[in-house]
C-alpha positions in Angstrom: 0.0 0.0 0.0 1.3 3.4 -0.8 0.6 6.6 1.3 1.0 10.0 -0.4 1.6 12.8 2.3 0.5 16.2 0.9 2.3 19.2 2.3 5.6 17.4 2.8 8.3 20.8 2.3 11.5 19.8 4.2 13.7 16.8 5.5 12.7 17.8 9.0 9.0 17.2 8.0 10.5 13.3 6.6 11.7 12.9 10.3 8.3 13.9 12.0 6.3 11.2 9.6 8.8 8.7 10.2 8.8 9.3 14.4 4.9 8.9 14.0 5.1 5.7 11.7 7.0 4.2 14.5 5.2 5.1 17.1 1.9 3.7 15.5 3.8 0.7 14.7 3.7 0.9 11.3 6.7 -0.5 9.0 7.6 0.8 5.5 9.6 -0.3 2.7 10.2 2.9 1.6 9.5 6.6 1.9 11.0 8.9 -0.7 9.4 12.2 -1.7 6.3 12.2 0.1 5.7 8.7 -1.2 5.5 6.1 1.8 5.4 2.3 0.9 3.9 0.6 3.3 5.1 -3.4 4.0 1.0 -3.9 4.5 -1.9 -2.5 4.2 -3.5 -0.3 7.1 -6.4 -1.0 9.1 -9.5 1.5 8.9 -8.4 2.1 12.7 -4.7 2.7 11.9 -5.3 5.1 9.0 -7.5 7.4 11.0 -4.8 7.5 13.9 -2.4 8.1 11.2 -4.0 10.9 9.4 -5.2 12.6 13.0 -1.6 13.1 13.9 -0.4 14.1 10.4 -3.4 16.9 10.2 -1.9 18.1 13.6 1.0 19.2 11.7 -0.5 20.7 8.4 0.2 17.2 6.5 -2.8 15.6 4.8 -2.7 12.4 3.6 -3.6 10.6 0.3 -3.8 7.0 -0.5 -4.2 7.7 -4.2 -2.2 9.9 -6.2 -4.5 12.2 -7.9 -3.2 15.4 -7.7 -0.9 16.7 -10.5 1.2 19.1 -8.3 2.5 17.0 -5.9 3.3 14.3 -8.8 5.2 17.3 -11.1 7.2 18.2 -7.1 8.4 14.6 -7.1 9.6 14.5 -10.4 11.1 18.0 -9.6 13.1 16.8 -6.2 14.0 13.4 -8.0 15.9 15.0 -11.1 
């Protein structure tokens, strides 16, 4: 499963969402760009603890990737 986070601006934003992934106990392949890929799927229950503590913080997350200016900023950071 792959998580989008919307908002992501700065490595010290990466650092937040990763504290919070381990304090939910959630594990990750890999997160690169505001693009988290989750080792398994989340629970109803885990994804609304997840996205409470990311809204705290500005963050929104997306579990599709529908909106065309966060894909053209990863290709931007990724060049």
């Amino acid at each position: 499963m792959k998580i989008f986070i919307k908002n992501m601006v700065c490595n010290g934003t990466r650092s937040f969402v990763i504290k919070e992934l381990e304090g939910l106990g959630i594990t990750y392949n890999t997160f690169k760009s505001g693009v988290i890929d989750l080792v398994e799927d989340l629970s109803r229950a885990d994804r609304k603890k997840l996205d409470l503590s990311m809204k705290q913080y500005g963050l929104e997350l997306k579990f599709s990737e529908s909106d065309v200016l966060s894909r053209i900023r990863r290709a931007f950071l990724n060049r």
